[in-house]
Structures are given as structure tokens and as C-alpha cells.
Backbone as ProteinMPNN parsed JSONL, in Angstrom:
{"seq_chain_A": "XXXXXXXXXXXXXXXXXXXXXXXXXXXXXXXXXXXXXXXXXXXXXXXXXXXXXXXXXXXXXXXXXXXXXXXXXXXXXXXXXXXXXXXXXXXXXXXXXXXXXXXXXXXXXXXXXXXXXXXXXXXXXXXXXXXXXXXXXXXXXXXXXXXXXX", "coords_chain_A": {"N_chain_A": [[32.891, 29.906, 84.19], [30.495, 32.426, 84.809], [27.247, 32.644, 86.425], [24.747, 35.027, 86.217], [22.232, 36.21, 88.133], [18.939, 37.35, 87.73], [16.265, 38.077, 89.91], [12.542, 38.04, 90.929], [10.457, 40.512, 92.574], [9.416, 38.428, 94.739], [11.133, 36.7, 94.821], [11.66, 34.454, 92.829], [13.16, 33.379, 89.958], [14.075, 35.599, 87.128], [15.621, 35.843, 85.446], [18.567, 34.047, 83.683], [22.046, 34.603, 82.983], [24.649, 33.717, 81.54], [28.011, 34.325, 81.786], [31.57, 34.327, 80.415], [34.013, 33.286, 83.033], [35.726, 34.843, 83.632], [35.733, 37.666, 82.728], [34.69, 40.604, 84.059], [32.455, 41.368, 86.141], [29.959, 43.493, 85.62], [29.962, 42.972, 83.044], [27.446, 40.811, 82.681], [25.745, 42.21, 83.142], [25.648, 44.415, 81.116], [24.873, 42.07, 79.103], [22.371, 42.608, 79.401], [21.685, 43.606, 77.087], [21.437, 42.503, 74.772], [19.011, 41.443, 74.968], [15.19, 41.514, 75.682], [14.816, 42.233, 78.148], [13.142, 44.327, 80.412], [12.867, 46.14, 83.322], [13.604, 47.568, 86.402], [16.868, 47.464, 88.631], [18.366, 46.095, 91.185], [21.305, 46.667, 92.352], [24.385, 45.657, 93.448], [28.1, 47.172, 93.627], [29.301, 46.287, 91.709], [28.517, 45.99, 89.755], [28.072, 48.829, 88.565], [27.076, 50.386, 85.544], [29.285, 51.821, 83.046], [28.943, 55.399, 82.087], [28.103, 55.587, 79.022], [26.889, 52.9, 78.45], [24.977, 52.999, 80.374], [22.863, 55.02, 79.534], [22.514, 53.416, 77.231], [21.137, 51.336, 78.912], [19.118, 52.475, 80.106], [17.694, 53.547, 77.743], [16.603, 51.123, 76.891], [15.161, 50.512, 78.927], [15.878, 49.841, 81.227], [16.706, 50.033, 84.464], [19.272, 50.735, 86.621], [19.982, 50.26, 89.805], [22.464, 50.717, 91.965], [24.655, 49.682, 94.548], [26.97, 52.154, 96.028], [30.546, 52.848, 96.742], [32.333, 54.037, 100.047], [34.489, 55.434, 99.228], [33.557, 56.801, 96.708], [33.152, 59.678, 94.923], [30.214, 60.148, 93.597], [27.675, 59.212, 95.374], [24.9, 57.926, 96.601], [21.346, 59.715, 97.989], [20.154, 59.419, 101.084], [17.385, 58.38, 101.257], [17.732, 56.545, 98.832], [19.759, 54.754, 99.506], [19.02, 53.845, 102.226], [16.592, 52.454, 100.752], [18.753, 50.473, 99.384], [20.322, 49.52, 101.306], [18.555, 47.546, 102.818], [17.166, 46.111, 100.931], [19.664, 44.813, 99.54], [20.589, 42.719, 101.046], [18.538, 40.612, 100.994], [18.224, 39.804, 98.822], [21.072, 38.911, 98.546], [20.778, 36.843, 99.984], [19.085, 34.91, 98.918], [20.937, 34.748, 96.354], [22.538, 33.551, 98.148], [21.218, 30.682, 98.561], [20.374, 29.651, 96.2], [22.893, 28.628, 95.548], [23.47, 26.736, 97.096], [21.64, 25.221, 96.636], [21.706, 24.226, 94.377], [24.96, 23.742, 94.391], [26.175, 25.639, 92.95], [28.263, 27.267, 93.169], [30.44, 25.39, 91.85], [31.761, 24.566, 89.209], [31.665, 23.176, 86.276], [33.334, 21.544, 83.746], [31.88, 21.602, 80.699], [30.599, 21.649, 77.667], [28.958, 24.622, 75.382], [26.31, 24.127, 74.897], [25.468, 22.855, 76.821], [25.782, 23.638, 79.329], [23.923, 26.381, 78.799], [21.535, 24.556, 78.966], [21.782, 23.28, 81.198], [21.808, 25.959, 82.603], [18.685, 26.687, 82.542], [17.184, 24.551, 83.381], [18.471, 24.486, 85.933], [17.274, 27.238, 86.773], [14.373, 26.612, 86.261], [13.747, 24.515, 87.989], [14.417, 26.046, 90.685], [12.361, 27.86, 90.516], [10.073, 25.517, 90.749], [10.615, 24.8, 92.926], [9.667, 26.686, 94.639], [6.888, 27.361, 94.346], [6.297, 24.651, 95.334], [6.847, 24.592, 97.861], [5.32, 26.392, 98.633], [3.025, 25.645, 98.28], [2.636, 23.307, 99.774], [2.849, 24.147, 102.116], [5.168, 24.99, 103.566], [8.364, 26.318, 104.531], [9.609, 29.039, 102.252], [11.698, 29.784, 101.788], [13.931, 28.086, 102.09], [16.383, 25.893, 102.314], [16.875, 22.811, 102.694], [14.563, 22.193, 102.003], [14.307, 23.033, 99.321], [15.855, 21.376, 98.209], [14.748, 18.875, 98.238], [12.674, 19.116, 96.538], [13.613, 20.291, 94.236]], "CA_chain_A": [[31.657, 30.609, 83.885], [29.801, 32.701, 85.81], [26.061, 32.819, 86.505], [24.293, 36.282, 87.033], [20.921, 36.039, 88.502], [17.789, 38.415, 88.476], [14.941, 37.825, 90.754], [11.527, 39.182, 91.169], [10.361, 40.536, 94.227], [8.585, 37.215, 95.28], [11.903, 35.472, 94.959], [11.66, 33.723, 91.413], [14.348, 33.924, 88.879], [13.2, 35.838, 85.774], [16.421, 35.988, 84.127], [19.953, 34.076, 83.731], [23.085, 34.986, 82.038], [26.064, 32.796, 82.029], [29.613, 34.716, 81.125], [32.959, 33.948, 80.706], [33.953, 34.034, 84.361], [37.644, 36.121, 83.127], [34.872, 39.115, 82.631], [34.346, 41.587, 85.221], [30.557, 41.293, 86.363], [29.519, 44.53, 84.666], [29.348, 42.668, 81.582], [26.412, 40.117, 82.742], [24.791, 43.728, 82.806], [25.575, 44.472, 79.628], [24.351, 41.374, 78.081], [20.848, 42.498, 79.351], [21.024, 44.935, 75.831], [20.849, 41.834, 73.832], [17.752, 40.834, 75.585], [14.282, 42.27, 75.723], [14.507, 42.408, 79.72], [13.121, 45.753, 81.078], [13.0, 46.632, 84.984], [14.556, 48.058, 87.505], [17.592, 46.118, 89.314], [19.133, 46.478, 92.573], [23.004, 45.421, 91.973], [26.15, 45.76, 94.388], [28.9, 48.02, 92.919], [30.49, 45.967, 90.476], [27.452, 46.333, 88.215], [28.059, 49.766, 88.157], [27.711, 50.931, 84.293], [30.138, 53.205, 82.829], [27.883, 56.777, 81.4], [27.675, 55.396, 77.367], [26.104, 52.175, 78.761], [24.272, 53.307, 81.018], [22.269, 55.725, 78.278], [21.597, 52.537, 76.595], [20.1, 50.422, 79.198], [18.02, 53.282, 80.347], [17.36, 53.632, 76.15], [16.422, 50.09, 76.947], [13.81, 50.545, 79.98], [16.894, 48.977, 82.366], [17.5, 51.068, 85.092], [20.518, 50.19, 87.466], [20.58, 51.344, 91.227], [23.883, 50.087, 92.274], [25.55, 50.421, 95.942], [28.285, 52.761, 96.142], [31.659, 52.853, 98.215], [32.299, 55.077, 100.79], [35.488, 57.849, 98.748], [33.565, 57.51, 95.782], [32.788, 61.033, 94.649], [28.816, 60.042, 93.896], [26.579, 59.226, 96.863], [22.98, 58.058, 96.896], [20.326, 59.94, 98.408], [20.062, 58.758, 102.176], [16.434, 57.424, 100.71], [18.073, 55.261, 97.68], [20.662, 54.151, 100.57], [18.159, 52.854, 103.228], [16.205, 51.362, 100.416], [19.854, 49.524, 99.166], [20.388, 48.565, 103.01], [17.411, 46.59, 103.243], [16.816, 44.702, 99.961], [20.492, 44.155, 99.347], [20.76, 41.408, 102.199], [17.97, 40.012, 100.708], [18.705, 39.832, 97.378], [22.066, 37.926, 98.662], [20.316, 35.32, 100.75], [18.214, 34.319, 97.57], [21.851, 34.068, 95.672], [23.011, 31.964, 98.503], [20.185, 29.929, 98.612], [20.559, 29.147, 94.82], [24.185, 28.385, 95.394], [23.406, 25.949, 97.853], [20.373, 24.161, 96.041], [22.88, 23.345, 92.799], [26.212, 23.694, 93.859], [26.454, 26.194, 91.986], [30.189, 27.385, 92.573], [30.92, 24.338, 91.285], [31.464, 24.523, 87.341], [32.448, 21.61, 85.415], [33.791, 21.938, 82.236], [30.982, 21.094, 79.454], [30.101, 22.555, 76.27], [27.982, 25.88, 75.676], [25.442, 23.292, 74.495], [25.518, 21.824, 78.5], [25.792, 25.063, 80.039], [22.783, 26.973, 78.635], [20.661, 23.462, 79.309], [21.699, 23.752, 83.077], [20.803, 26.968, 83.289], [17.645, 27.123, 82.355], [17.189, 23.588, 84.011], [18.254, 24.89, 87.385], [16.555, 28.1, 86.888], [12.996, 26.138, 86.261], [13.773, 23.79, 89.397], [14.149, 26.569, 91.489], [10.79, 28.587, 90.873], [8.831, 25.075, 90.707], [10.934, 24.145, 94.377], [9.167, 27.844, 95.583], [5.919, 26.929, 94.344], [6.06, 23.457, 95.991], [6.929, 25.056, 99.008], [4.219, 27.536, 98.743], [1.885, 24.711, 98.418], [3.053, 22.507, 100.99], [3.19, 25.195, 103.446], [6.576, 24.977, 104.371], [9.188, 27.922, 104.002], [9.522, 29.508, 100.883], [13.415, 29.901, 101.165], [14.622, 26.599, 103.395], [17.25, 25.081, 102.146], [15.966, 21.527, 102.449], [12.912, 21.867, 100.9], [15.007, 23.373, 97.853], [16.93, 20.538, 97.945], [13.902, 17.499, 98.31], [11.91, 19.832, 95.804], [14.501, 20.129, 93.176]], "C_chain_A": [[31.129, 31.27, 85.161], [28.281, 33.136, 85.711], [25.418, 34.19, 86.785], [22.736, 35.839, 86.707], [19.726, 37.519, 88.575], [16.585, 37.564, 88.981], [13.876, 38.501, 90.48], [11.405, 39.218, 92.377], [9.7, 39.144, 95.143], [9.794, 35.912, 95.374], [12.418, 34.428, 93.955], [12.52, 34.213, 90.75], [13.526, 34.037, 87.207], [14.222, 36.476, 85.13], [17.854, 35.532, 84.426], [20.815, 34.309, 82.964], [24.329, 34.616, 82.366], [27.45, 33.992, 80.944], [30.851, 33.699, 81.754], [33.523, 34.544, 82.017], [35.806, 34.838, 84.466], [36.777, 37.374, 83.151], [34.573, 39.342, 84.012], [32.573, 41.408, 85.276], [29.904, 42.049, 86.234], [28.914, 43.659, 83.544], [27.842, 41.412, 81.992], [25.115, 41.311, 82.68], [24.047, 44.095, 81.648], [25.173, 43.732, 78.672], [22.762, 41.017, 78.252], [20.446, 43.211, 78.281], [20.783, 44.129, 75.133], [19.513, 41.057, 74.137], [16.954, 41.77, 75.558], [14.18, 42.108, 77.016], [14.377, 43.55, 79.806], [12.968, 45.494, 82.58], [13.603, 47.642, 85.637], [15.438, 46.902, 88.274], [18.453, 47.009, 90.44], [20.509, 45.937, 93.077], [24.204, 45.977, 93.815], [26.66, 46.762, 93.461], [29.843, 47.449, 92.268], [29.393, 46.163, 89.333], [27.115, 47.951, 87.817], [28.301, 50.174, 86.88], [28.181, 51.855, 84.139], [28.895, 54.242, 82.178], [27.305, 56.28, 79.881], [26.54, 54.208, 78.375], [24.882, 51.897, 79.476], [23.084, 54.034, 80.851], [22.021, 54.19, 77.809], [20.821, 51.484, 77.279], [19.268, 51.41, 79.579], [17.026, 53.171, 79.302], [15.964, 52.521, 76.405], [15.18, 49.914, 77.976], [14.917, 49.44, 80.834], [17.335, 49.786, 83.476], [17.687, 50.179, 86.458], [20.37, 50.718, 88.895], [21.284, 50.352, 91.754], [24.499, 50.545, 93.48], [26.439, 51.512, 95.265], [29.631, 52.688, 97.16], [31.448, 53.532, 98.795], [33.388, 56.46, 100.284], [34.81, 57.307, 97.571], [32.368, 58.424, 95.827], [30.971, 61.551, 94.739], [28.159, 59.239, 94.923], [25.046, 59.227, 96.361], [22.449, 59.262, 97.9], [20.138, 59.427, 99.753], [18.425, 57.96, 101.945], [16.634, 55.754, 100.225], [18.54, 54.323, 99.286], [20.086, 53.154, 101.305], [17.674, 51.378, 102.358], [17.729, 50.269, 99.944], [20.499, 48.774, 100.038], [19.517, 47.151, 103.159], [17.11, 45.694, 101.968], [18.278, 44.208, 99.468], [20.723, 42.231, 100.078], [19.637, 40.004, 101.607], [18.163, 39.101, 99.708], [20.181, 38.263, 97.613], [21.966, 36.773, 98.96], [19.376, 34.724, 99.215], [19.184, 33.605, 96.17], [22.973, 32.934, 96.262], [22.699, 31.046, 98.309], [20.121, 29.017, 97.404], [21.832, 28.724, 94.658], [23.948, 26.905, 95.885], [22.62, 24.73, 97.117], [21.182, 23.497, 95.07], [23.816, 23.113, 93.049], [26.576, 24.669, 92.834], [27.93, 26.938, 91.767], [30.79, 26.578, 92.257], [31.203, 24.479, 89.502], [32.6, 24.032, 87.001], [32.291, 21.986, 83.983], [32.883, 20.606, 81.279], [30.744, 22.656, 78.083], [29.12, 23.801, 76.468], [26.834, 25.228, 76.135], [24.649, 23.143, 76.501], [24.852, 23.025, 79.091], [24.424, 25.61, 79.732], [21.416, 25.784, 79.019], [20.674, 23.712, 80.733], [21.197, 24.651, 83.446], [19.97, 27.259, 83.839], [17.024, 26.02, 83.158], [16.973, 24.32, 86.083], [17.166, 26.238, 87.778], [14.777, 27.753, 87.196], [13.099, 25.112, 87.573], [13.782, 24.746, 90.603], [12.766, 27.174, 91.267], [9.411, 27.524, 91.306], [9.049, 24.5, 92.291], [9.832, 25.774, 94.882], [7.954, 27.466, 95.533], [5.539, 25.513, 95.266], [5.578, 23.672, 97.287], [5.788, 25.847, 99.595], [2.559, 26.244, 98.904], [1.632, 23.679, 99.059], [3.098, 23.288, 102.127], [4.304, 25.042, 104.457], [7.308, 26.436, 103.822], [9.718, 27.76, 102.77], [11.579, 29.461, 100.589], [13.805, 28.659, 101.985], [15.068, 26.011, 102.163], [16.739, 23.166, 101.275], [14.965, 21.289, 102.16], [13.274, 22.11, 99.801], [15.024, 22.061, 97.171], [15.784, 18.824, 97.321], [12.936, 18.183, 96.996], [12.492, 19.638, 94.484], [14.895, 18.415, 92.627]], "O_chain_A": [[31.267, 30.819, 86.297], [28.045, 34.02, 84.887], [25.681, 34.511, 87.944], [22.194, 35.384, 85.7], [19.79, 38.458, 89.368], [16.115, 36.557, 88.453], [13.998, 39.541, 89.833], [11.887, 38.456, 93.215], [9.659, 39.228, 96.371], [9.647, 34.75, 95.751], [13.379, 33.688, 94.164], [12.773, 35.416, 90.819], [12.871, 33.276, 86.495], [14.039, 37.441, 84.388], [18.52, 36.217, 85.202], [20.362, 34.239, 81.821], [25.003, 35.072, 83.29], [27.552, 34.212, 79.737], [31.063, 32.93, 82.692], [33.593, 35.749, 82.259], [36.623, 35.153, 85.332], [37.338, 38.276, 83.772], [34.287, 38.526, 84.889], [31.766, 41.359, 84.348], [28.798, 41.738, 86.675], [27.732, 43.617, 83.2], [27.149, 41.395, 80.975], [23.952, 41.223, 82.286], [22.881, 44.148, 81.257], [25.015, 44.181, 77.537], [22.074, 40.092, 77.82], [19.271, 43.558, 78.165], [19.82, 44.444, 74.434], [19.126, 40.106, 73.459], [17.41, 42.908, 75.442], [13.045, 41.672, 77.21], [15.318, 44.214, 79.371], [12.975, 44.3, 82.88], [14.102, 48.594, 85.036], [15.022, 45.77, 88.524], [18.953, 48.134, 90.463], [20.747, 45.071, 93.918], [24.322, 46.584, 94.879], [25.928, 47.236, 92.592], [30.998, 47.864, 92.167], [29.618, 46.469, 88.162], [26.23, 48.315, 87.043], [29.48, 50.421, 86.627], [27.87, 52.86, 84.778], [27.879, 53.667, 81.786], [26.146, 56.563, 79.577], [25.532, 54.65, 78.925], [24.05, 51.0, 79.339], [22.207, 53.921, 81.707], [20.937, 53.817, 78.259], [20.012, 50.783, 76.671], [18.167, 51.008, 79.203], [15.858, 52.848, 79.516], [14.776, 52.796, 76.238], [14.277, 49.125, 77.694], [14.6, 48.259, 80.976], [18.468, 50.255, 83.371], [16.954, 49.419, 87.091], [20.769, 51.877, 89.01], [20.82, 49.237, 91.993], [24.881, 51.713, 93.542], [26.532, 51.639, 94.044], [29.486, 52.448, 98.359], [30.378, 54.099, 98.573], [33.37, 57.659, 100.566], [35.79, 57.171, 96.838], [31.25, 58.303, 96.329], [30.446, 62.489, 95.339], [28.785, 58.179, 94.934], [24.308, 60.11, 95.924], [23.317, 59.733, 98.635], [19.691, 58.324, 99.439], [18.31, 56.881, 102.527], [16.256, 54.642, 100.597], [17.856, 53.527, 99.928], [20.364, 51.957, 101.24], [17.88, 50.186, 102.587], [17.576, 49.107, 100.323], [21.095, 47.718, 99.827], [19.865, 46.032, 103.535], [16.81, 44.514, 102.151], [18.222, 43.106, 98.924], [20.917, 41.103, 99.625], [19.854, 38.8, 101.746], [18.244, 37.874, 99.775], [20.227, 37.149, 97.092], [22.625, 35.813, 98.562], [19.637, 33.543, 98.985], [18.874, 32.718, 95.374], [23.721, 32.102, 95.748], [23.501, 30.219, 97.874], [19.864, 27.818, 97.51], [22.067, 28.363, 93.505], [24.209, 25.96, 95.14], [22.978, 23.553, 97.077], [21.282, 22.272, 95.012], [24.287, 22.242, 92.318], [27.31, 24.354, 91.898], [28.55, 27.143, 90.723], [31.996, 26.82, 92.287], [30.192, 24.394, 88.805], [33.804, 24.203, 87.193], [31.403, 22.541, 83.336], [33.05, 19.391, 81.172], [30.759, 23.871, 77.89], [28.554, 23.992, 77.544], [26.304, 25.418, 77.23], [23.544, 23.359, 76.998], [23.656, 23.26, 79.26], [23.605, 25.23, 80.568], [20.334, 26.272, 79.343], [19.764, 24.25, 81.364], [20.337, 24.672, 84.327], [19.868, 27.788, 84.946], [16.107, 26.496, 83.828], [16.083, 24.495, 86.915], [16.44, 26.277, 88.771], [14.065, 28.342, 88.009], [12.026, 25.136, 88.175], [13.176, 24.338, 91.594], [11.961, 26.797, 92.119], [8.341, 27.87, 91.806], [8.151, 23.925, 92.906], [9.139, 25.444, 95.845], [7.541, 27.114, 96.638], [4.452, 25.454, 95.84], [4.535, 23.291, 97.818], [5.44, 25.904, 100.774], [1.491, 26.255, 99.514], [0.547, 23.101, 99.003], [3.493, 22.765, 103.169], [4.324, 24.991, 105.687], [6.925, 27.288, 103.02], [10.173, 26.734, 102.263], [12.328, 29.219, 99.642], [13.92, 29.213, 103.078], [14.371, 25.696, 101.198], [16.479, 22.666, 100.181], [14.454, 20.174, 102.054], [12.67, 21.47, 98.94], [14.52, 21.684, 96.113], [16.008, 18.034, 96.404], [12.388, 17.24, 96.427], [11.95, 18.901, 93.661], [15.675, 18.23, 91.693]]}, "name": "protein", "num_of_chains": 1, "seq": "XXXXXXXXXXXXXXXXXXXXXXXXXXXXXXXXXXXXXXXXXXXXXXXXXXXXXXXXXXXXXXXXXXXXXXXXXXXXXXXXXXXXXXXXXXXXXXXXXXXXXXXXXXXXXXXXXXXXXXXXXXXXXXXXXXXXXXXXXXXXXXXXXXXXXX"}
């Protein structure tokens, strides 16, 4: 399985989606159409949607800004770019951070049943470890406060 995470800007997870981890990581994308999630999201370049799909999460109030390589053909904006410089890194340390707190490259073979329980489980342990943190006045992303929090 694999976990795909959205954040809000404050750091909180406000949406998971477990796939079959044989799927390309596009599709955790794609299974934001069966959801009422709208936003904006700030992906890497595997969440690049193909043109049909891409029409329907827009449809959807989903809009994608996705790195790019360096030979392919389309190119951000030296704007988009900067901004994809600077909150990417971020963005990553927040999916380390959540790696770290669960174990989360770890996945043990349980039922859907299991799986969607964990999720949502770890998902609600992390926002109430940020809050803790926030109210303890210790750092908001540290590790070991995750960890004693959770």
C-alpha cells in the first residue's frame, strides 16, 4: 500500500488516500474525484495528470501545480518555479516527519478493514501531536515530541 498525504499550510493532514502500492502515484490523485476535496496542491512530477484528468479535477475545484523535469517540453513560469522551490522542501520534511512518527514505510499485511482504521488513526494522532506541541510550547515539527505525543 501506499499512503498519499495532503497537508494544509499549518502542517495538518486534511486528507489520506491509501492505494495499491503496484499503482503509479498519479492515481492517489485521481482518487481525489471520488472525494469532495477542493484546493490547490503542490505535488512533485509524478502527480502530473494526463489533459482528460486534469479537465476533471479542475471540473472538480482541484488544481494541480506539479514540478517539472528539466527536457520536458512544458516549463513553469520562473514565478510558479521559485514558488515550487520553496514549499516543495517543505512539504517533504512534513512527509518525512510522518514517516518517522509511524513507521510508516513499514506496511504489514492486514485487511482493508485494518488499513483504513490506521489511517485515519495515524492521521488524527498526528494533528492532535501538533496541537500538543503548540500548547506545550515546544516545536511544532520535532520528531520526539511526535513521537511522546502520539
Amino acid at each position: 500500500m501506499r499512503e498519499h498525504l495532503i497537508f494544509t499550510q499549518k502542517g495538518n493532514i486534511a486528507f489520506v488516500q491509501q492505494i495499491p502500492g503496484n499503482r503509479h502515484d498519479v492515481q492517489g490523485l485521481y482518487a481525489l474525484l471520488k472525494t469532495a476535496f477542493t484546493g490547490s496542491l503542490i505535488a512533485d512530477n509524478a502527480y502530473w495528470p494526463n489533459s482528460r484528468q486534469r479537465s476533471q479535477l479542475e471540473k472538480q475545484g482541484i488544481r494541480v501545480t506539479a514540478t517539472t523535469r528539466s527536457n520536458w517540453k512544458f516549463q513553469h513560469p520562473p514565478k510558479i518555479k521559485k514558488l515550487l522551490k520553496t514549499q516543495r522542501p517543505k512539504i517533504e520534511r512534513r512527509i518525512g516527519l510522518y514517516n518517522r512518527q509511524f513507521n510508516a514505510q513499514r506496511t504489514l499485511c492486514r485487511s482493508r478493514k485494518h488499513y483504513e482504521a490506521r489511517r485515519w488513526i495515524k492521521a488524527l494522532a498526528h494533528n492532535t501531536s501538533r496541537r500538543i506541541n503548540v500548547q506545550a510550547h515546544l516545536p511544532q515539527e520535532s520528531v520526539a515530541h511526535f513521537h511522546r505525543a502520539a
